[in-house]
N, C-alpha and C positions, 0 to 999 in steps of 0.2 A: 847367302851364308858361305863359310870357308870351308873348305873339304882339306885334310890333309893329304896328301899325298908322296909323303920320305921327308925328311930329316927334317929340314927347315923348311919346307914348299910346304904354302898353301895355296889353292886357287876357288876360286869365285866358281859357286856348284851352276850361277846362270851361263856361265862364259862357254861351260862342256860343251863339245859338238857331240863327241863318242868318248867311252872308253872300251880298251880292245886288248884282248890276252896275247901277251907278245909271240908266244909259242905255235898257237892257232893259225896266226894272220899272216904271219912273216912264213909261211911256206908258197904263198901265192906271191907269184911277180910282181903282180901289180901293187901290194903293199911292199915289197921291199923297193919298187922305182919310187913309190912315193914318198917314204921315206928319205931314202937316200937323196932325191930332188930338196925336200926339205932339208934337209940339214948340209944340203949345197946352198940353200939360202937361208942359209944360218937363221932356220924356224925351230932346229932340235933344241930343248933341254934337257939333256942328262942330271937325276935329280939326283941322285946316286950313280956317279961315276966307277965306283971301286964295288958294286954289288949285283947279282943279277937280274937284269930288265925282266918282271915278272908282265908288265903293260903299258902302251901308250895313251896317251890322253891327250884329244883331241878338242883345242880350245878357242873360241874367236874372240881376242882382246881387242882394246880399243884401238892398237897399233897394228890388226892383225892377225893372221891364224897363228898357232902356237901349237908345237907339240911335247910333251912332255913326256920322258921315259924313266920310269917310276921303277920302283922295290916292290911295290904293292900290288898285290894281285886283285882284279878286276870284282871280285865277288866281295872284298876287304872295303875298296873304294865305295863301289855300290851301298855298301851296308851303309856306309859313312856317309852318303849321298843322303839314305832315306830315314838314316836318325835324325838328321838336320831337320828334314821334311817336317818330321812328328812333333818337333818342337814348335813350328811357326804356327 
């Protein structure tokens, strides 16, 4: 199933590794090296450029890991993760 995650993004709810509250996480080093490492190998997608990263989304595509930095707050996603669930 697709999960929205901002404007026009949707991703594949099997592909998620994590989702993670940006505020939280990014006060530890070790999530800003990994980040910043990502998105030196052009892994970031900024889904909403012009709003504030509420979360990242951690995803493994066919081409790959993938991160996504979302509008959407993690409990938003969530919800949206296990509405799909109830349906299948």
């Amino acid at each position: 199933m697709f999960v929205h995650i901002g404007h026009d993004t949707v991703i594949i709810d099997k592909e998620i590794i994590g989702v993670f509250d940006m505020e939280n996480t990014t006060v530890m080093k070790k999530t800003i090296d990994y980040l910043n490492n990502a998105e030196k190998l052009k892994k970031v997608r900024n889904v909403a450029p012009f709003e504030l990263p509420k979360s990242f989304i951690v995803c493994q595509e066919p081409k790959g890991t993938v991160i996504y930095i979302s509008p959407v707050s993690v409990s938003t996603i969530l919800k949206r993760i296990e509405s799909k669930k109830q349906f299948n």
